[in-house]
Steps between C-alpha positions, in 0.01 A plus 500: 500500500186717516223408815188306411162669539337492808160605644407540848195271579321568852377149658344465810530201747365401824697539795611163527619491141670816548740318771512205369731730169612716752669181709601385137633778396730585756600071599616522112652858468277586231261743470115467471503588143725222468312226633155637358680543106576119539221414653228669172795352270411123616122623489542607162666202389260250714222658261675519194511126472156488651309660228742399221427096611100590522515671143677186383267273639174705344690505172539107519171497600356701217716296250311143654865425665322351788459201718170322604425539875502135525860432394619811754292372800675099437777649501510702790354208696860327473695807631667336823444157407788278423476483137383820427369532187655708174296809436247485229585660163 
């Protein structure tokens, strides 16, 4: 089984970050790296769906797939009431 890639990336954190990973780090066992590789993976992923549901919603939006303010705002006005309206379509 041959390694995966890597490349060293230098980051710099305040003090308090810096033992905040540091407690981390050794309450887990792991290492830094560990805890920072997971941490840019759930970044990465957090922003991945981020821009992939805003370039859906501006391609909707460019095709006229889109909902008058009124019908949103009605709707949103039930949101914790007992009969809670269905979302507009």
């Amino acid at each position: 089984m041959s390694e995966a890639k890597t490349r060293a990336i230098s980051l710099r954190l305040d003090e308090d970050r810096a033992a905040r990973l540091d407690e981390l780090a050794a309450a887990t066992d792991r290492s830094r790296a560990w805890h920072l590789e997971r941490a840019v993976d759930s970044y990465l992923e957090d922003q991945a769906w981020q821009v992939a549901h805003i370039e859906k919603g501006l391609a909707d939006a460019d095709a006229g797939q889109t909902l008058p303010h009124d019908q949103v705002r009605d709707w949103l006005a039930t949101w914790g009431c007992k009969k809670e309206s269905d979302p507009p379509t």
